[in-house]
CHARMM internal coordinates of N, CA and C (Angstrom, degrees):
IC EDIT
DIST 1 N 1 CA 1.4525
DIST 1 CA 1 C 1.5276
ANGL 1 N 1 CA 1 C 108.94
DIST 1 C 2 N 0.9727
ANGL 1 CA 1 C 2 N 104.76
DIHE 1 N 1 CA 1 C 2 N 133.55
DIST 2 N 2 CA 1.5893
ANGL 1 C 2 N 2 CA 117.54
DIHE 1 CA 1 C 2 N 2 CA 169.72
DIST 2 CA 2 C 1.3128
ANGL 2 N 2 CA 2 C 122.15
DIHE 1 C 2 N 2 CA 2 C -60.22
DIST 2 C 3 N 1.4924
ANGL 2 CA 2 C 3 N 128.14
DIHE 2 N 2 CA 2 C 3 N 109.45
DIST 3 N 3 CA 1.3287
ANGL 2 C 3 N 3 CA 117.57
DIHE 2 CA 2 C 3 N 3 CA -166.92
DIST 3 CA 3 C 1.6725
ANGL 3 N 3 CA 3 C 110.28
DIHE 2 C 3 N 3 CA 3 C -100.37
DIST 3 C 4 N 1.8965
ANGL 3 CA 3 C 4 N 132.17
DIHE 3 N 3 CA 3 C 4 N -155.93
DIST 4 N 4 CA 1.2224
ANGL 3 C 4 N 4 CA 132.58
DIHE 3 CA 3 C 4 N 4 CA 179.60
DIST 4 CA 4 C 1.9604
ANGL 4 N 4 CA 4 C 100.89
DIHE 3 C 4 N 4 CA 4 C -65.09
DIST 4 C 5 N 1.4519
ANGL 4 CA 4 C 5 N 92.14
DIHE 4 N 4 CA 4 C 5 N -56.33
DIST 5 N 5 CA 1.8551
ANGL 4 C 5 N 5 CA 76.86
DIHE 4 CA 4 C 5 N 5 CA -171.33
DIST 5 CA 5 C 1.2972
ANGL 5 N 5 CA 5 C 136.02
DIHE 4 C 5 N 5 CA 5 C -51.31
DIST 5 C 6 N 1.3521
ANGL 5 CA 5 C 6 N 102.03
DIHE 5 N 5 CA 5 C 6 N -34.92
DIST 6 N 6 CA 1.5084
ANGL 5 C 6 N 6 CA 131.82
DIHE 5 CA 5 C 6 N 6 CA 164.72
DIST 6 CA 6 C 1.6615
ANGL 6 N 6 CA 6 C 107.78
DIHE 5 C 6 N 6 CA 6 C -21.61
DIST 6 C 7 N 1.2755
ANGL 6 CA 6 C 7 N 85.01
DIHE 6 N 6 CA 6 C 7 N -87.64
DIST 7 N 7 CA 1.5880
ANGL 6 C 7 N 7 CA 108.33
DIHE 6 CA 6 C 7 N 7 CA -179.64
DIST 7 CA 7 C 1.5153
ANGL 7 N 7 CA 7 C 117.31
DIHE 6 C 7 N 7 CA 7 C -54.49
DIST 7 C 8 N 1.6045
ANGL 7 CA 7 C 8 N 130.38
DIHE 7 N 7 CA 7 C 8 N -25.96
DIST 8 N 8 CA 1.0227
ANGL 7 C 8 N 8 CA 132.84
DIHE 7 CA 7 C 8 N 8 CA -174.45
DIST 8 CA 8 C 1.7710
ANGL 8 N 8 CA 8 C 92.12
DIHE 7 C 8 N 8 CA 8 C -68.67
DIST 8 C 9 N 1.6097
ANGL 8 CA 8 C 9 N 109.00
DIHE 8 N 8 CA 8 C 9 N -56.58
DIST 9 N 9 CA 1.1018
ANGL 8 C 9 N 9 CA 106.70
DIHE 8 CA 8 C 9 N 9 CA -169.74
DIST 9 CA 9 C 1.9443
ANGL 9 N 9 CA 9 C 130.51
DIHE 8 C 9 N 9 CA 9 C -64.95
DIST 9 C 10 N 1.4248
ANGL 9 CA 9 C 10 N 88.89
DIHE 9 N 9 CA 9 C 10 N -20.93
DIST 10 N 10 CA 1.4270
ANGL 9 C 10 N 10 CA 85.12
DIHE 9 CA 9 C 10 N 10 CA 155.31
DIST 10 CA 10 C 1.5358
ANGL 10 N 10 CA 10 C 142.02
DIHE 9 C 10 N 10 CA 10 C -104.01
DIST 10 C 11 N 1.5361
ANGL 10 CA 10 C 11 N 105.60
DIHE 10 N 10 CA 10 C 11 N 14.11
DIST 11 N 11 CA 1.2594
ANGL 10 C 11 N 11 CA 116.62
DIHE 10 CA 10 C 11 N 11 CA 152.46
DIST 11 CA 11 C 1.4637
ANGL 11 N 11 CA 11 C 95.74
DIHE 10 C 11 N 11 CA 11 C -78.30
DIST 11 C 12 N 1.2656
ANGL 11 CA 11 C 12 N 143.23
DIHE 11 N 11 CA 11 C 12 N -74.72
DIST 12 N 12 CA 1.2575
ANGL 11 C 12 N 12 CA 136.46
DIHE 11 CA 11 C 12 N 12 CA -138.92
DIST 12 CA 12 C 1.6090
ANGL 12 N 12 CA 12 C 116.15
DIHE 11 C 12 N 12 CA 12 C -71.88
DIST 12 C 13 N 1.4568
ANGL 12 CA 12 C 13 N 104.87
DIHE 12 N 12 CA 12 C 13 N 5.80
DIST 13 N 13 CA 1.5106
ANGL 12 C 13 N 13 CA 127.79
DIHE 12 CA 12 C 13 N 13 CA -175.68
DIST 13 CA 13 C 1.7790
ANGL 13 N 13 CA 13 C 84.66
DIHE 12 C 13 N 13 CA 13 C -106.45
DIST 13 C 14 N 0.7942
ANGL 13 CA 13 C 14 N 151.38
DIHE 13 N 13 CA 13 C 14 N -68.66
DIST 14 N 14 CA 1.2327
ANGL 13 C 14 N 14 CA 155.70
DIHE 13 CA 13 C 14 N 14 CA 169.49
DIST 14 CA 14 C 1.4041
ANGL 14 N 14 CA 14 C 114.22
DIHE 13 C 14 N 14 CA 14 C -27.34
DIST 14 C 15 N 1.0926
ANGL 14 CA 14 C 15 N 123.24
DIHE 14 N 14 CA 14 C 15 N -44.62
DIST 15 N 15 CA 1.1939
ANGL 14 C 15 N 15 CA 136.05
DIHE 14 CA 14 C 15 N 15 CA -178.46
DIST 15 CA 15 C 1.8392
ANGL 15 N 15 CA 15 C 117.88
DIHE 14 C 15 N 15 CA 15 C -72.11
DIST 15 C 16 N 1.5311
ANGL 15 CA 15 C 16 N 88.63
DIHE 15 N 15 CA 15 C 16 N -45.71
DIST 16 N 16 CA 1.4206
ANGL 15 C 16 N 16 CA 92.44
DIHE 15 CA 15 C 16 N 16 CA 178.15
DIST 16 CA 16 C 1.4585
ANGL 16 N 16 CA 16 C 103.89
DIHE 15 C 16 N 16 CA 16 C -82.10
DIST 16 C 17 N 1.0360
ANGL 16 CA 16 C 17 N 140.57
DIHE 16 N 16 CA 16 C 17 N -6.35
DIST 17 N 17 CA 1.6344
ANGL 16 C 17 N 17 CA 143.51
DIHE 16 CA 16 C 17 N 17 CA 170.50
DIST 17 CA 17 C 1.2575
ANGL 17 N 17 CA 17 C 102.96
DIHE 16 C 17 N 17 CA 17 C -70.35
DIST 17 C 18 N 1.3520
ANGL 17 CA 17 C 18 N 95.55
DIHE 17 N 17 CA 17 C 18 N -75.05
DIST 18 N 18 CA 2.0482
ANGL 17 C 18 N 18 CA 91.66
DIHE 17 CA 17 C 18 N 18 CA -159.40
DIST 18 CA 18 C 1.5663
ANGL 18 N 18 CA 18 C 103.19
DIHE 17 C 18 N 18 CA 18 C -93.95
DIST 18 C 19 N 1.4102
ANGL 18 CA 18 C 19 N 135.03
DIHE 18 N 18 CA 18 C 19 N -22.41
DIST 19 N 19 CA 1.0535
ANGL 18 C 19 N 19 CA 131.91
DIHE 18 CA 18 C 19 N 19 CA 177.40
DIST 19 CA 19 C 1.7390
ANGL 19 N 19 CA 19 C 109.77
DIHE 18 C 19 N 19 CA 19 C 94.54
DIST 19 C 20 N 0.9053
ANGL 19 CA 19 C 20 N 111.21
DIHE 19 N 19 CA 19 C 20 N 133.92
DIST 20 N 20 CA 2.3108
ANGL 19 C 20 N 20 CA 117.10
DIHE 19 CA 19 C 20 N 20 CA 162.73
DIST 20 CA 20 C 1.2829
ANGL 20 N 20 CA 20 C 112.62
DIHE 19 C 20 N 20 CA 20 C -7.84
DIST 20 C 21 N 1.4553
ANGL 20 CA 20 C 21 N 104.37
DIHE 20 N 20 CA 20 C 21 N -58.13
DIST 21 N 21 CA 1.6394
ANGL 20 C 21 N 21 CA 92.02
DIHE 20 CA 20 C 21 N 21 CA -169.81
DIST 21 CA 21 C 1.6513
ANGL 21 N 21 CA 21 C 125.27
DIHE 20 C 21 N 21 CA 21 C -96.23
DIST 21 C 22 N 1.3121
ANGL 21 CA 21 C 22 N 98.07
DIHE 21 N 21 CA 21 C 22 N -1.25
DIST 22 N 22 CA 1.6787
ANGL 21 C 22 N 22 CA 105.59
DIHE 21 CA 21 C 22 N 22 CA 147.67
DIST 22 CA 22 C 1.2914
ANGL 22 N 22 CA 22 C 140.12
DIHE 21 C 22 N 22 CA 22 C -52.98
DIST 22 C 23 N 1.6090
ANGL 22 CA 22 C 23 N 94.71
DIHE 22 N 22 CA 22 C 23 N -58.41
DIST 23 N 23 CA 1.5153
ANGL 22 C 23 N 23 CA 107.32
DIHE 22 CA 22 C 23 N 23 CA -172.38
DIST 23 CA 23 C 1.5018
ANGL 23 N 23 CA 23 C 121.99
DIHE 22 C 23 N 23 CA 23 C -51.33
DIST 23 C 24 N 1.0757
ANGL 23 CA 23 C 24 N 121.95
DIHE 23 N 23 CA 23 C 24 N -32.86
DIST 24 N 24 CA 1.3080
ANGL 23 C 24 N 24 CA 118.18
DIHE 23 CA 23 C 24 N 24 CA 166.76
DIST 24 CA 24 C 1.2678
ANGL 24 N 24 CA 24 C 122.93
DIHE 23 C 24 N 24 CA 24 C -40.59
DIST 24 C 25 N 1.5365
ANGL 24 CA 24 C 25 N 81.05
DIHE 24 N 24 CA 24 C 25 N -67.30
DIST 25 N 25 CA 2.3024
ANGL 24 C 25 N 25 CA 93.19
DIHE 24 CA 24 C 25 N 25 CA -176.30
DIST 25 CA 25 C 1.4062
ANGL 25 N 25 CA 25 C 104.15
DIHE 24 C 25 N 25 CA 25 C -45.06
DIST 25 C 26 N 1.3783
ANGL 25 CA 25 C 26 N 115.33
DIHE 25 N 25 CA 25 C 26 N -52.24
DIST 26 N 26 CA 1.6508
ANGL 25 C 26 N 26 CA 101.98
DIHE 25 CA 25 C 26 N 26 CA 178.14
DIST 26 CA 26 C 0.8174
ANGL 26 N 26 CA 26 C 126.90
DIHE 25 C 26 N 26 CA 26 C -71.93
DIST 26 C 27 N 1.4701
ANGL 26 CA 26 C 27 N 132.72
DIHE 26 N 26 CA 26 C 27 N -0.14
DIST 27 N 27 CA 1.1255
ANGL 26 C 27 N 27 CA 119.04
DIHE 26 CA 26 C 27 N 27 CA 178.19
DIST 27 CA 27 C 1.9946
ANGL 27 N 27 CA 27 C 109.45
DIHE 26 C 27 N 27 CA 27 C -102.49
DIST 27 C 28 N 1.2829
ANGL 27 CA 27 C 28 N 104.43
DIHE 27 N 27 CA 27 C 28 N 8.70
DIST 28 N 28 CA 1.3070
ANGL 27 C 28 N 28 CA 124.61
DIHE 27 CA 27 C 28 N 28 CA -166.29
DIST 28 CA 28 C 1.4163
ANGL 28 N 28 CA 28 C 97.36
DIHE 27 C 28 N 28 CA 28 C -108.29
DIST 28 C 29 N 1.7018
ANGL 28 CA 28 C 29 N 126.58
DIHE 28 N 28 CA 28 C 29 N -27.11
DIST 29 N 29 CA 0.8753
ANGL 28 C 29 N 29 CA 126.40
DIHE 28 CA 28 C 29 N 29 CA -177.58
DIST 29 CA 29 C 1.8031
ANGL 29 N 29 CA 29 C 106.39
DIHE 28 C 29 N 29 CA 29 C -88.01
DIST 29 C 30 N 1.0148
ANGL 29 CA 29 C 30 N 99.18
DIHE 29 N 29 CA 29 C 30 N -35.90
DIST 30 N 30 CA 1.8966
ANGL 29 C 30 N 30 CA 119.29
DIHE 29 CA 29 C 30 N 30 CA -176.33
DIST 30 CA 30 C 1.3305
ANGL 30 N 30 CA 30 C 95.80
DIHE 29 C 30 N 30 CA 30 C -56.23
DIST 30 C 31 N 1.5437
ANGL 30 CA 30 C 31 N 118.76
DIHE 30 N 30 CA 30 C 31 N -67.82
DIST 31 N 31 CA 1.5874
ANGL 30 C 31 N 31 CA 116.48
DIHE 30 CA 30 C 31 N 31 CA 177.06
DIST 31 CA 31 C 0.9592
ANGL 31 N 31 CA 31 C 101.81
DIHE 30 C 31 N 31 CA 31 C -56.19
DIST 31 C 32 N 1.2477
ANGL 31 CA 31 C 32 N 160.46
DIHE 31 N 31 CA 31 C 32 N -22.78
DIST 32 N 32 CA 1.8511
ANGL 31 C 32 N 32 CA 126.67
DIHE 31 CA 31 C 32 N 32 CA -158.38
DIST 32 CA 32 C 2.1829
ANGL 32 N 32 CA 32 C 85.17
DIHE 31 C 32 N 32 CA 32 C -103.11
DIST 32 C 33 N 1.1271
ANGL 32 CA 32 C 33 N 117.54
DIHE 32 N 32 CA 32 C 33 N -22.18
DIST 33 N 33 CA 1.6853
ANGL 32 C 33 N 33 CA 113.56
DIHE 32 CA 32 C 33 N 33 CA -178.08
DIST 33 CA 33 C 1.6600
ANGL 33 N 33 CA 33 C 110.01
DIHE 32 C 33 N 33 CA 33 C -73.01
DIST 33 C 34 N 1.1292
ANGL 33 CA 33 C 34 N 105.19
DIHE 33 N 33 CA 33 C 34 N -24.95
DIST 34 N 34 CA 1.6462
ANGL 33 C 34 N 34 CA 120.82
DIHE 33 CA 33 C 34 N 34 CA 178.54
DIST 34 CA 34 C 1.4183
ANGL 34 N 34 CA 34 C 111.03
DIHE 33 C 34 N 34 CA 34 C -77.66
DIST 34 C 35 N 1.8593
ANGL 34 CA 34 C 35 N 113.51
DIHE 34 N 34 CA 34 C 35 N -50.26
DIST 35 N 35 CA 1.3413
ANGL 34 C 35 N 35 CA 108.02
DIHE 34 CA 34 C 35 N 35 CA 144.85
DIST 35 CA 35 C 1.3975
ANGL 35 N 35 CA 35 C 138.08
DIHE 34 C 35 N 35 CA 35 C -50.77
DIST 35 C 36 N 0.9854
ANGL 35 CA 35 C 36 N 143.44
DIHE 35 N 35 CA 35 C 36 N -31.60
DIST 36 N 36 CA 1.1253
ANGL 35 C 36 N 36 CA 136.42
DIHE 35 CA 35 C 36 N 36 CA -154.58
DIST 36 CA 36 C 1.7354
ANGL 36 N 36 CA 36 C 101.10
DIHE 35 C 36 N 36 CA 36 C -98.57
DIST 36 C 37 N 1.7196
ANGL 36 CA 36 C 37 N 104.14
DIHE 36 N 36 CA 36 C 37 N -31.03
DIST 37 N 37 CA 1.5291
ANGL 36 C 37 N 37 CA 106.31
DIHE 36 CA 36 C 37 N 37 CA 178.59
DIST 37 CA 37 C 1.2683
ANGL 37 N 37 CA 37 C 115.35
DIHE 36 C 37 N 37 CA 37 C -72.13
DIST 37 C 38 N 1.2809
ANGL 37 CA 37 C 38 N 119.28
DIHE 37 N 37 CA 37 C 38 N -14.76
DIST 38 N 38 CA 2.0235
ANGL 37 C 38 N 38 CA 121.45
DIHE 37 CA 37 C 38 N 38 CA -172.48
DIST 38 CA 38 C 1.4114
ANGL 38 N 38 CA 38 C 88.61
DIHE 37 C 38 N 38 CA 38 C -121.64
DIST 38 C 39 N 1.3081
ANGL 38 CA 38 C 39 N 129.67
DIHE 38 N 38 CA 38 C 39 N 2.72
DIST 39 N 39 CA 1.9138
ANGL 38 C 39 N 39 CA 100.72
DIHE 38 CA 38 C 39 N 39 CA 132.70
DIST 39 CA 39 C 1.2745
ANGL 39 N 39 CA 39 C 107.61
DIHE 38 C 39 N 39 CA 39 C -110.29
DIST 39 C 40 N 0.6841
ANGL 39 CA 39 C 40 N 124.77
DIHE 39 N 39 CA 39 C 40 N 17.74
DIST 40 N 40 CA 1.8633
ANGL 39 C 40 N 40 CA 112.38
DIHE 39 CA 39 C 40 N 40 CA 158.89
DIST 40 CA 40 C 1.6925
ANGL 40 N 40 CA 40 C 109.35
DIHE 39 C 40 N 40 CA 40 C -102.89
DIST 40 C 41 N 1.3596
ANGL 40 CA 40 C 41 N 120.84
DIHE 40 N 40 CA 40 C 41 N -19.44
DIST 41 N 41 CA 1.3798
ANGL 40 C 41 N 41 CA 129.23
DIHE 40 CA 40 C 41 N 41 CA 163.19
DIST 41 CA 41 C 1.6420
ANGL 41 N 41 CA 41 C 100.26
DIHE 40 C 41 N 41 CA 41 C -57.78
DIST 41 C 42 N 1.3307
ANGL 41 CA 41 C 42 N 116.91
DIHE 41 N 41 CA 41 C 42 N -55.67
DIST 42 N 42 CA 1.3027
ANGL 41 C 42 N 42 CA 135.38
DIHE 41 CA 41 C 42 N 42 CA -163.64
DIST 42 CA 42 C 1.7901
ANGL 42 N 42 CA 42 C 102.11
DIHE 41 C 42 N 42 CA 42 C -57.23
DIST 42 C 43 N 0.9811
ANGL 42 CA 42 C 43 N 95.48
DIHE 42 N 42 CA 42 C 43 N -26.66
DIST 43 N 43 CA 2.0016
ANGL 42 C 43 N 43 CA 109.43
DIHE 42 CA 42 C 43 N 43 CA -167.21
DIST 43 CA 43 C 1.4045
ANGL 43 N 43 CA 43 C 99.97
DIHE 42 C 43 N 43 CA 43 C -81.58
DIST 43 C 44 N 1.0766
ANGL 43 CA 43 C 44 N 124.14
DIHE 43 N 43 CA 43 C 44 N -62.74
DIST 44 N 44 CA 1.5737
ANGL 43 C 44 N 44 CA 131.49
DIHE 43 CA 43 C 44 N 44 CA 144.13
DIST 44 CA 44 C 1.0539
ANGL 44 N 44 CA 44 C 111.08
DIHE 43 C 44 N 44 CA 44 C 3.14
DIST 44 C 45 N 1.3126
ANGL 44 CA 44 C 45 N 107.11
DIHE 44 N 44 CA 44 C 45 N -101.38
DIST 45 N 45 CA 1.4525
ANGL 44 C 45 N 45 CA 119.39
DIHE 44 CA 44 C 45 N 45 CA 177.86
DIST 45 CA 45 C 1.6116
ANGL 45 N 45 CA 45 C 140.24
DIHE 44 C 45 N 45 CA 45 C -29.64
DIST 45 C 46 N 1.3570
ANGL 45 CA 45 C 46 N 88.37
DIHE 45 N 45 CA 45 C 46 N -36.11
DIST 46 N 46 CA 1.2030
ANGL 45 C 46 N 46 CA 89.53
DIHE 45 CA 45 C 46 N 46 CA -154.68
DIST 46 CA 46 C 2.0401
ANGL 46 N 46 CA 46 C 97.42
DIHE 45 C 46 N 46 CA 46 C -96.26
DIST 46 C 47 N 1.1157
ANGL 46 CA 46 C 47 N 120.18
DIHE 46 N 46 CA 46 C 47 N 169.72
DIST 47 N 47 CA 1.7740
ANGL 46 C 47 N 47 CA 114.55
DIHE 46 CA 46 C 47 N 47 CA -166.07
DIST 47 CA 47 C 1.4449
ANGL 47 N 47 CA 47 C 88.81
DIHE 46 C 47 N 47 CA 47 C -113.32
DIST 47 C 48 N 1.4742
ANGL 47 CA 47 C 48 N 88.64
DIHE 47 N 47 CA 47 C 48 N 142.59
DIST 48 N 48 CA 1.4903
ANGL 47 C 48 N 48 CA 132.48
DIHE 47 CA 47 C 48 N 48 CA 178.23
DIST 48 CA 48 C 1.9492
ANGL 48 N 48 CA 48 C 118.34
DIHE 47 C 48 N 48 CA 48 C -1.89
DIST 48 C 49 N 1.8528
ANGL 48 CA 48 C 49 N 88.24
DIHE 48 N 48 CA 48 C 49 N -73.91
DIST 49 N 49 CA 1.5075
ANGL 48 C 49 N 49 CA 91.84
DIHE 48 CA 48 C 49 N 49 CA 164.98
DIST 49 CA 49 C 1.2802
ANGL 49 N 49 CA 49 C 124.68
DIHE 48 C 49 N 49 CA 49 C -50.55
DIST 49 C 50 N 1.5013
ANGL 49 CA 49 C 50 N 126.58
DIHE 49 N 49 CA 49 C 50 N -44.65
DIST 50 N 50 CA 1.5939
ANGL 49 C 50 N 50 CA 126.64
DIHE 49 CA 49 C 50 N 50 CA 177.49
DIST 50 CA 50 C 1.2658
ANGL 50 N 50 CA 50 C 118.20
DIHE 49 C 50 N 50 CA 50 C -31.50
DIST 50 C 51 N 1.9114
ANGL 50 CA 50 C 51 N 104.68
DIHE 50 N 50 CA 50 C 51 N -63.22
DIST 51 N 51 CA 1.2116
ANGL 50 C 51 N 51 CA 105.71
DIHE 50 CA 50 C 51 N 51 CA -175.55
DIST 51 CA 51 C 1.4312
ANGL 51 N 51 CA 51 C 137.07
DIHE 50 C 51 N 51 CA 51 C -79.12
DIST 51 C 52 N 1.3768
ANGL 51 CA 51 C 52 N 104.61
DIHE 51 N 51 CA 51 C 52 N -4.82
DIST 52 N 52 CA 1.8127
ANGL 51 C 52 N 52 CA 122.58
DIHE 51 CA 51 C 52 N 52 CA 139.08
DIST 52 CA 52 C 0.9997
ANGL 52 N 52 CA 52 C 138.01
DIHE 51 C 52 N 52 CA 52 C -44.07
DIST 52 C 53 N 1.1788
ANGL 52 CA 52 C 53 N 117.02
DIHE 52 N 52 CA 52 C 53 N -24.86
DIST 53 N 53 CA 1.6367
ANGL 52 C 53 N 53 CA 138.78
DIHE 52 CA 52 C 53 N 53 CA -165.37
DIST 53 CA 53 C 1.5014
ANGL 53 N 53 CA 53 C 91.38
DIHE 52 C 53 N 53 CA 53 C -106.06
DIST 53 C 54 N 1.6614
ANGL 53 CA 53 C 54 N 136.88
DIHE 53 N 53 CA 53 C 54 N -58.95
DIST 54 N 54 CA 1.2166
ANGL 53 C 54 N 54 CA 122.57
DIHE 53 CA 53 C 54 N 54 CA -146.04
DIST 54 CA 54 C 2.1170
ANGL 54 N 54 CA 54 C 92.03
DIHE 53 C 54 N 54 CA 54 C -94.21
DIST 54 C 55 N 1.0509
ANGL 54 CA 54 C 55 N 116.95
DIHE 54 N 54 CA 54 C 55 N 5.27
DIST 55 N 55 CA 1.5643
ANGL 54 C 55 N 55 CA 112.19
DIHE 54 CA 54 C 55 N 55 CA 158.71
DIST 55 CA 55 C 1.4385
ANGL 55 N 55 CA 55 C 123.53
DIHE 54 C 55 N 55 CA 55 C -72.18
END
COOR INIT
IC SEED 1 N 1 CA 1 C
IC BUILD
């Protein structure tokens, strides 16, 4: 399990990679890929007629 130092240290590895004013965008980019995979999970799921209806 991943503990506090852990994680400190891979933010601060993160930081020195992309730098402050990166992190956002990626993380703006990360959320919209997370979206797009749990509605396309959702598309999956769901049967034929459904997804007729929500077009």
């Amino acid at each position: 399990m991943i503990g506090t130092p852990e994680i400190i240290l891979i933010v601060l590895v993160v930081l020195l990679l992309f730098g402050g004013k990166k992190i956002p965008e990626l993380m703006r980019g990360l959320g919209k890929g997370v979206k797009s995979f749990k509605d396309g999970m959702k598309g999956i799921d769901a049967p034929e007629e459904s997804r007729k209806d929500a077009e």
